[in-house]
N, C-alpha and C positions, 0 to 999 in steps of 0.2 A: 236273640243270638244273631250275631253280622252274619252278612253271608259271606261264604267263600269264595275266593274269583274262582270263575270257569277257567281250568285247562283242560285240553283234551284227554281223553284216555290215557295215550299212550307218549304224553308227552312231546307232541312236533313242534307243538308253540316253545317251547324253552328250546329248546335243539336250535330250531330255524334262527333265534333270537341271539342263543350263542352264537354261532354259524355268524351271521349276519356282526356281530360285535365282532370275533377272531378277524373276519373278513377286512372290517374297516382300519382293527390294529396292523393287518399283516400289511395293510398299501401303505400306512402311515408310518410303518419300519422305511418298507421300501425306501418311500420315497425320501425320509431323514437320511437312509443311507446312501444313495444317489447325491444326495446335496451334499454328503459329507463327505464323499470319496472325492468329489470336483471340491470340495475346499482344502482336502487334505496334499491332491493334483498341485494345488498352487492357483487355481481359479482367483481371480479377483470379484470385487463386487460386482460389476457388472453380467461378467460368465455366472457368476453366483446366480443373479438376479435369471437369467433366460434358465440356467439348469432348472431353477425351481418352475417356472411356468411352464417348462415343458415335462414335467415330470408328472406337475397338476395338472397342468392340462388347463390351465386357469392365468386368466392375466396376472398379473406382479407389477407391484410397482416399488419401487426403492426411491426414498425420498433423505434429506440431510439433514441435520439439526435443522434449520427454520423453515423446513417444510417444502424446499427447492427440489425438483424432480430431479435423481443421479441417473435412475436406470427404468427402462421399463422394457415389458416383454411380454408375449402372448397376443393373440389378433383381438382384444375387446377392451385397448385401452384407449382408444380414441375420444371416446367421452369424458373421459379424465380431466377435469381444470380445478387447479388449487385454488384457481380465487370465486368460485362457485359457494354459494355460499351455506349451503348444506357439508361440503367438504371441510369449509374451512368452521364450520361447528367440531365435527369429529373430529378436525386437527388440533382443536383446542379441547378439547376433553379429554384427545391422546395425552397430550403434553401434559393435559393436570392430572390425569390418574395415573400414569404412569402404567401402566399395567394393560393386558391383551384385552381389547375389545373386540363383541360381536356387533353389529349395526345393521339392521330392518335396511331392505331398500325406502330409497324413499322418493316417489313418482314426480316426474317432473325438474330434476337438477340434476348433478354431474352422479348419484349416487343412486339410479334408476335400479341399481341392482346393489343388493347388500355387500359388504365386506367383514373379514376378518383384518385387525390393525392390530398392529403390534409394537411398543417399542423396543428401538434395537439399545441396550446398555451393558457396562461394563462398569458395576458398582455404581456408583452416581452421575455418570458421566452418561448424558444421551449422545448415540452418535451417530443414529437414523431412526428412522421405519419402514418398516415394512407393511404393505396393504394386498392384500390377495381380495382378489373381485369373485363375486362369488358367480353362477353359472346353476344351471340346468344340465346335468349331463343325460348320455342318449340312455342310461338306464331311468331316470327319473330321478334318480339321489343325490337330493339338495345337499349343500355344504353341511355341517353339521361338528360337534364339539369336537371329531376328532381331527376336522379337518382346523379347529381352531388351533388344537396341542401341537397340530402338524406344522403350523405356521409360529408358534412360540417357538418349538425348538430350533427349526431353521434362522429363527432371529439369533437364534445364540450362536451358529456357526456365521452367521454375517457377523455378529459382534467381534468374532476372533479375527473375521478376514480385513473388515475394516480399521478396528486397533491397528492390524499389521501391516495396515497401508500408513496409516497415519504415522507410525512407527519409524515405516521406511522413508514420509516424506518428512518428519525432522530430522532422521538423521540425512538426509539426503539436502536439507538447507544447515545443517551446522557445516560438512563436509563443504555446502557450496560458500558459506561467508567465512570457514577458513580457508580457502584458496583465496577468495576478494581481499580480504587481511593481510594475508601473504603477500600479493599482486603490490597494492600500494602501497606496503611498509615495506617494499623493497626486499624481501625475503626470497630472494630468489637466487640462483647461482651465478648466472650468467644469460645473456637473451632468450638463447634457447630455454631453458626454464622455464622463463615465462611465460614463451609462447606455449609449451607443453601445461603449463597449469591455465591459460589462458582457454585451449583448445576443451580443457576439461570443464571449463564452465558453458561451453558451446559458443566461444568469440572464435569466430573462425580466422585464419591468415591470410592475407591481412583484412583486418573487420574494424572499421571504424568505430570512436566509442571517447564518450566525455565522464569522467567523473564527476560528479554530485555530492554535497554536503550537506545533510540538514541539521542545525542548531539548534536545539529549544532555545527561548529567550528568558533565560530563569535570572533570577537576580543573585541567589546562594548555589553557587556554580560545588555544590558540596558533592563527594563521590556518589550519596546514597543516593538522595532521588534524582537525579538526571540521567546515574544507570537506569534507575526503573522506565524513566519518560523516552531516552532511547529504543529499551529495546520493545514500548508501547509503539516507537515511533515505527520500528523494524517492520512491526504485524500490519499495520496498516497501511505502511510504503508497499507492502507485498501485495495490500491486497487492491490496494488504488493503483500501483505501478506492477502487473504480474511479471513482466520483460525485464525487470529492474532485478539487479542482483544485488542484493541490500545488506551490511553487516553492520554491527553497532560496535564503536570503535570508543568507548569511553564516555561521554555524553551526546557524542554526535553518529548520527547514522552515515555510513558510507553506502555511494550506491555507484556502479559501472551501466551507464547505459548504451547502448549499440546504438549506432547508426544507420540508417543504409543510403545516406546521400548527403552532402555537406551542409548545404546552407538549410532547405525542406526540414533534415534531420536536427537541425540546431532548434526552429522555431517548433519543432516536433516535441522536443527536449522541454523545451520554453515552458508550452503551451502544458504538459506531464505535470512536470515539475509546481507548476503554478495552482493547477487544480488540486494536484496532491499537499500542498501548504494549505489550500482552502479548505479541504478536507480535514484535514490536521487541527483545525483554529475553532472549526466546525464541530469536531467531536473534542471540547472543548476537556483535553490534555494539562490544561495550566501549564503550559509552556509555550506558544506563540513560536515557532520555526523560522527560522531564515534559510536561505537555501544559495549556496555558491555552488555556478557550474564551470568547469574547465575549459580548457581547448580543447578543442578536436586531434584527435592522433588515430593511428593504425598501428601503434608501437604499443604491446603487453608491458615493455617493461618502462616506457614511460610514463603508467601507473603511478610514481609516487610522485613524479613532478605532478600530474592532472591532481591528486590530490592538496597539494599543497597552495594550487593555482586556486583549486574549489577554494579550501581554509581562508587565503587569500581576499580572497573576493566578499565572502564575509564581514573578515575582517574591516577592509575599509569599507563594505558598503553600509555595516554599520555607522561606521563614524560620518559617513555622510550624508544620513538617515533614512537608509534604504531598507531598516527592519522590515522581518513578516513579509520579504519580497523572495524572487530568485533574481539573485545579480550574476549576469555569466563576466567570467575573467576578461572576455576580449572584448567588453563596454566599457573598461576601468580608464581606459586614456592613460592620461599622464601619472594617474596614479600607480600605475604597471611601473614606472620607475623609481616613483616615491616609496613602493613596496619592498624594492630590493633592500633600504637605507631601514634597519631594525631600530638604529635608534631614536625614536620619534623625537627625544632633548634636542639634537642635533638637527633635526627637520625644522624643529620648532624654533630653534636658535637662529637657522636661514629666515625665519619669514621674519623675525623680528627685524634683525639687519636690515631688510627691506620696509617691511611696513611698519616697525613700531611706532615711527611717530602717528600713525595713522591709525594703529590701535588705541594708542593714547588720548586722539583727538577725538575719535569716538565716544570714549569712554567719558571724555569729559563734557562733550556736548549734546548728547542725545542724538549725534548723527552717525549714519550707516553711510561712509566713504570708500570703506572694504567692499559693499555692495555694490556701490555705484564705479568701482573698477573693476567689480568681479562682470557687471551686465556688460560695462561699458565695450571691456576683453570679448567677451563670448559673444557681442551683436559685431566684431570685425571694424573695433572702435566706431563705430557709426553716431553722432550727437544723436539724432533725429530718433533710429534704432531704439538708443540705450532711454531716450525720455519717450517712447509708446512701453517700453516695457516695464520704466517703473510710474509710469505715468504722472509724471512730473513735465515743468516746459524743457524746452532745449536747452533755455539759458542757464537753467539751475541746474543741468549736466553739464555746461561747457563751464562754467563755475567753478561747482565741484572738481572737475579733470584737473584745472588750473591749483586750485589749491593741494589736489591729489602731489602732483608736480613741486608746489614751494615748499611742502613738508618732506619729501622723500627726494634723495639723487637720481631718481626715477623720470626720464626723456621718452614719454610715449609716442615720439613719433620714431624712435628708435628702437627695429626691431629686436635686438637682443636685450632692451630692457622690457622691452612686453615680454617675452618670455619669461626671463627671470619675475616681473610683476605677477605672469597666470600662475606659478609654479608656487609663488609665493602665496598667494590668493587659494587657492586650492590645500596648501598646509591648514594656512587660517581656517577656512571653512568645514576641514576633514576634525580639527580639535573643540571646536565651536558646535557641531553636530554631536560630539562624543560628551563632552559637559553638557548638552542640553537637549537631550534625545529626544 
């Protein structure tokens, strides 16, 4: 026959043991309730994050999808490092079980003292964790499973409070890339408008600020995936550019960025813009970005010219094969006038006038004479100049210029036919870049 456990007579051992269970239920109400009147308040994560530790009496730490520290609270987080390498075990076991863990201290790393971990979700969606550090309290009573239930639950009131943040920050970027939509498609009533919808993206009056364009470089320019690569491009301009006020306008992302000094602000821009392309290329999108930036203005509602200036710049810096770059509009030169003229037949029809025979002679001799007046122009017609640059003798530039001359009505010691020649030269080389990118 087993024996029977000993209780005492008169029953104190089950009493005391109730007693002592009711005891642990009644703080673990408590304290859900406490967390839940400050989420109900309107607490955010962070006030979430301190109510809970002061309640416990226990550190807290609130961390983000990849493990990045949001909040922390209570005097015994100082020990605390995610990239510890006992830490980052239990961040990885968090993430594969998905479900409340207990965790042993373990002597000698960031986790000298045990935890309860919890993930914080909403259906399939992780959208943190939660880690309460366990402690020694002045009664002796170690943390224990109801101090684990006690931290599941409150992961669930963080899950509503964060949703609700998240909630608030997309609608708080759709609300902000329709105002940016508005701004440079001209949707506005009159100046005043625009400064009022301006001021509501936080561009203060007057606050300097260039427009920006990024292009994917797709070859099937079709409505379906270039929306999709847009608005991939949208998440990632936000998250390489935070300052950047970014909409996705049809294949191309639009972005407003602020200034706070002309020229500093320009190479500011430059310097943004160029990484966030690298970025781009880098987390490899299949679409390759170009990137046109505008002028400088202080004017809300000269929003849709900056964008068009952005589009611009693209445009021809494509054709004169500046893909995969940021080309800002006030580097364009002469092309700023070439730009105004939509029909390129008509552009195209000026260069011929001037240089056709010199495309011709090209084309029939293996020689590059287009080049050799394009160098000849941009060294300040210089012989000497124009033969280090294409490193050929003098004589075979001074040559070349001479025949440049018996083919074409063209008098290069005559400055208005060098103009008319660079203008022409510059056609040729913007269609020549575009057939053979």
């Amino acid at each position: 026959m087993s024996a029977e456990p000993a209780h005492s007579p008169d029953g104190t051992d089950v009493i005391t043991g109730l007693s002592r269970q009711n005891s642990l239920y009644r703080r673990m109400i408590t304290i859900c309730d406490q967390v839940a009147d400050a989420a109900v308040r309107g607490a955010d994560a962070r006030q979430l994050t301190r109510v809970l530790a002061e309640t416990l009496n226990q550190a807290v730490l609130l961390l983000d999808p990849t493990f990045v520290l949001l909040a922390q609270a209570g005097d015994d987080t100082a020990g605390w490092k995610s990239d510890d390498v006992a830490v980052g075990r239990m961040l990885r076991a968090l993430a594969t079980e998905r479900r409340p863990l207990r965790l042993p201290a373990m002597p000698d790393s960031a986790l000298a003292r045990g935890c309860q971990a919890t993930p914080i979700t909403i259906g399939d969606t992780t959208l943190g964790y939660l880690v309460v550090l366990d402690h020694t309290g002045t009664d002796g009573v170690r943390s224990d499973d109801a101090d684990l239930l006690t931290t599941t639950y409150a992961a669930t009131l963080f899950a509503l409070t964060l949703a609700n943040e998240r909630t608030n920050s997309d609608l708080g970027l759709r609300y902000q890339a329709a105002i940016v939509d508005a701004l440079v498609s001209g949707n506005f009533l009159d100046s005043a408008d625009a400064r009022r919808k301006a001021r509501s993206l936080g561009l203060d009056d007057p606050q300097p600020y260039r427009v920006a364009v990024l292009r994917p470089n797709v070859l099937d320019p079709s409505p379906g995936p270039t929306h999709g690569v847009a608005d991939e491009f949208v998440e990632r301009v936000t998250s390489a550019l935070p300052d950047a006020l970014a909409v996705a306008r049809g294949a191309e992302v639009v972005m407003i960025l602020r200034e706070t000094s002309p020229e500093p602000g320009r190479a500011q821009a430059d310097r943004a813009l160029a990484n966030c392309v690298k970025l781009l290329r880098h987390k490899k999108i299949e679409a390759d970005p170009t990137c046109g930036l505008s002028e400088r203005t202080e004017h809300p509602e000269h929003a849709p010219t900056g964008l068009r200036q952005a589009q611009h710049a693209i445009d021809i810096g494509t054709r004169i094969g500046r893909s995969d770059q940021v080309i800002p509009y006030d580097e364009l030169g002469i092309y700023r006038l070439l730009l105004q003229i939509g029909d390129m037949r008509q552009l195209w029809r000026f260069a011929q006038e001037i240089l056709g025979p010199l495309i011709d002679y090209d084309a029939n001799h293996k020689v590059d004479l287009i080049a050799t007046l394009s160098t000849y122009l941009n060294q300040h017609e210089s012989l000497k100049q124009a033969a280090r640059a294409l490193r050929v003798h003098v004589n075979t530039i001074s040559y070349r210029i001479q025949r440049i001359e018996q083919l074409t009505p063209l008098d290069l010691t005559n400055p208005d036919d060098r103009l008319v020649a660079h203008v022409a030269v510059k056609i040729v080389e913007s269609q020549r870049a575009l057939n053979h990118p």
